[in-house]
N, C-alpha and C positions, 0 to 999 in steps of 0.2 A: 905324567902320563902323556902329556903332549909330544912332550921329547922321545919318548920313546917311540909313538906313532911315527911322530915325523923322519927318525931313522929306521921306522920295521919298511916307512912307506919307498922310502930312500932308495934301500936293500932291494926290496922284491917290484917293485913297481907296481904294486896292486892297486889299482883304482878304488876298490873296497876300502883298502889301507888309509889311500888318500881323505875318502870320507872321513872315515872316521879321527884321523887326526884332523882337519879343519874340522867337526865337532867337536874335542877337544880342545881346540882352540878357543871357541865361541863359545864354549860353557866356562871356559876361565875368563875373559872378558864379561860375560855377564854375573857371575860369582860377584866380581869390582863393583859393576855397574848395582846390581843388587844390594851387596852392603853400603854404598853410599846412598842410599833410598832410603836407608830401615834407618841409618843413624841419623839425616835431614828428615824423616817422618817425626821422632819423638820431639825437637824442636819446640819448645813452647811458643804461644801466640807469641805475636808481633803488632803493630798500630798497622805493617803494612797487610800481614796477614793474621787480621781478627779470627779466622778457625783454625788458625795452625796449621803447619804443614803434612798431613797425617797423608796427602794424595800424593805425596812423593812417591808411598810405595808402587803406586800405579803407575806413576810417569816412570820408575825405573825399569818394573815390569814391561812397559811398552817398547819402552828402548830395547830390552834384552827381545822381546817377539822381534821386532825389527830385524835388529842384530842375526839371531838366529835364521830367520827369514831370507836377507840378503845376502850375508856371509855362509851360514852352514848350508840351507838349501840352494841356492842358486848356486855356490862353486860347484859341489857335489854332484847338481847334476851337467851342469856344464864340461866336469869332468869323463863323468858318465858318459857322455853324445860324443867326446872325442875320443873316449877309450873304443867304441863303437866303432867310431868313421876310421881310423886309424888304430887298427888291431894290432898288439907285438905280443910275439911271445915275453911270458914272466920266467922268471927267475923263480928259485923256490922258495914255497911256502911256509915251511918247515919251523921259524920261530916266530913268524906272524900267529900261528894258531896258539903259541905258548902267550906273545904278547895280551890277544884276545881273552884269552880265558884268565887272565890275569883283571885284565879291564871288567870283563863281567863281574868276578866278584867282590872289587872294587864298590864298580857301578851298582850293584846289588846292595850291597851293605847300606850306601849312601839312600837308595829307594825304599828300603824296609824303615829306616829312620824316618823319613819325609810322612811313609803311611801311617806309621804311627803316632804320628804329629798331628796329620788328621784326624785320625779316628778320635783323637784325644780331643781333638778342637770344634769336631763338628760332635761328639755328644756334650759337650759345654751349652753351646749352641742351640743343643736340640732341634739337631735337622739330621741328613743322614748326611752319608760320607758322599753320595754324588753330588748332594744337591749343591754340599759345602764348596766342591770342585767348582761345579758347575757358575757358581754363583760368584768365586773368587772372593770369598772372605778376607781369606787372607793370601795377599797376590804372591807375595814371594815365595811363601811354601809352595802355593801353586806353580810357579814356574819350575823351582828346585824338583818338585814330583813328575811331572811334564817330561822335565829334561833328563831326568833319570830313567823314565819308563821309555822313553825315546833312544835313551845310551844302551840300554838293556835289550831293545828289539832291531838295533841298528845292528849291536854287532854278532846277533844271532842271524840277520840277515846275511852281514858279510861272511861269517862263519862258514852259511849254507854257499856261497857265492864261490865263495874261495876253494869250498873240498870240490865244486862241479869245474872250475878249471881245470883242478889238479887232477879229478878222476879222467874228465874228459880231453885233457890234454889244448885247450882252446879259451882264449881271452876274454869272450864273450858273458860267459857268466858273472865273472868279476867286475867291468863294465855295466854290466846289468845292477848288479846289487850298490852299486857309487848311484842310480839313480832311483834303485828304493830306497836307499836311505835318506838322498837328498828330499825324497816323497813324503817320506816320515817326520823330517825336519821340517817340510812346506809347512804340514797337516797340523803338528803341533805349536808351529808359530802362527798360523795361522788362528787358534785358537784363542792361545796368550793375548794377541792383537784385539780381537773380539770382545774378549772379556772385561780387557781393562778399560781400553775405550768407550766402552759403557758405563763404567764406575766413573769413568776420569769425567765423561759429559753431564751424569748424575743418573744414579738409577735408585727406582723405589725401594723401601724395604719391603716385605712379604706381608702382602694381603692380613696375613693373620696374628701379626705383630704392631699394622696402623690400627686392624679394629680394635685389637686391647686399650691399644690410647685411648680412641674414639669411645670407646663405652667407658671407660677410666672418666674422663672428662662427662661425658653426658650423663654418668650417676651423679652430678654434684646438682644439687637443688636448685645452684643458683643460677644454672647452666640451662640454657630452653633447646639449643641446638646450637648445632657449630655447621661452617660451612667452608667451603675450597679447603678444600686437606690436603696436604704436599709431607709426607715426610723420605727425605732423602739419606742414602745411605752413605756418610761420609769418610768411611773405612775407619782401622783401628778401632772399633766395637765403636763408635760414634754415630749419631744420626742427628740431623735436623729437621725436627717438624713446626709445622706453620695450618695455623687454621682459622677464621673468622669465627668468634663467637657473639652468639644471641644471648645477651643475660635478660633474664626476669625479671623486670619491673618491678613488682608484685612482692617479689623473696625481697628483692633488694632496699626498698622503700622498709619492708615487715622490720628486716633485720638493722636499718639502719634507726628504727622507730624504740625499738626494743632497749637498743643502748641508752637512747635520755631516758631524764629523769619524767613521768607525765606532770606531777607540782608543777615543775619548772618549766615545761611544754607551755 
């Protein structure tokens, strides 16, 4: 897909074109960057790293938001500002729109897979499908679904971009749509960045998954209360909780009394 971008862009000179091949480019570099995450995430402990490396999928994820951030958004629209400041006439469009509609259903097929990946992952989960996004369970899908729903509005933008050249006879359009796309690229990397770096620095689990501990734990008798509660979300369905307990004197003494013999007391 890239190749071919890179000679529809060649051929016609469309600034649209140009997007979307450096998109193209950047979702095959992150594709790499991504599968070397997921096979250093399953890694078993180490003495260097006692919880394993499961935050790897974050660190790759961070990298591909990067990535996609520096590389697809800022060419794109850098693109876009010179397609603007220095306007030419294109060349015709004629198998740019066959390339496109090719890329769509590509693209398409690849995004129906991703949602149903989720759908399937967040009722596992028992959350809904935003919260699962939202929340970045699991980062790579997320990114894969990100970047697919981004490839799918990128090039129905150029699409639109590219017939308002042709109808109107003028470069402008096209120029225009190289910096919504690049927009579109900003917005969803800018997302990806967001998300991970919060997982990567340490983020809570859901209010209503510490209270289940929290009441798990203070049902035991011999438990009077617990205090500072931290449980952190350490991706790959992992978590770490940490809490101060209060034991009962009382229980503890009854129960440790129960066990001798009273004779021999």
């Amino acid at each position: 897909v890239l190749g071919v971008f890179g000679l529809c862009w060649f051929y016609t000179g469309s600034h649209s074109m140009f997007s979307e091949c450096i998109h193209s480019m950047a979702d095959t570099i992150n594709q790499i960057i991504l599968a070397f995450g997921i096979y250093k995430s399953v890694q078993i402990a180490d003495s260097y790293h006692p919880y394993g490396y499961s935050n790897m999928k974050y660190v790759a994820s961070l990298i591909s938001g990067v990535g996609i951030f520096c590389i697809g958004s800022g060419l794109s629209i850098y693109h876009g500002v010179t397609g603007l400041i220095h306007a030419e006439p294109l060349d015709s469009l004629f198998w740019a729109y066959f390339v496109l509609g090719g890329s769509f259903i590509s693209e398409g097929a690849t995004l129906a897979v991703a949602i149903n990946n989720i759908k399937k992952c967040s009722k596992e989960s028992n959350i809904s499908f935003l919260q699962y996004v939202l929340r970045g369970h699991d980062p790579t899908v997320n990114v894969v679904l990100l970047e697919d729903c981004a490839a799918v509005l990128s090039i129905g933008v150029a699409a639109v971009c590219m017939s308002l050249t042709s109808y109107l006879n003028t470069p402008i359009p096209d120029a225009v749509g190289s910096l919504l796309v690049g927009g579109i690229l900003g917005t969803v990397a800018s997302f990806i960045i967001y998300t991970n770096t919060s997982a990567i620095v340490g983020r809570s689990i859901s209010l209503t998954y510490l209270n289940k501990i929290n009441a798990e734990l203070e049902s035991d008798v011999m438990i009077r209360a617990i205090y500072d509660v931290k449980g952190i979300d350490m991706g790959n369905s992992l978590i770490r909780y940490k809490a101060e307990l209060d034991f009962d004197g009382r229980e503890l003494a009854k129960q440790y009394l129960d066990r001798l013999d009273p004779e021999a007391l």
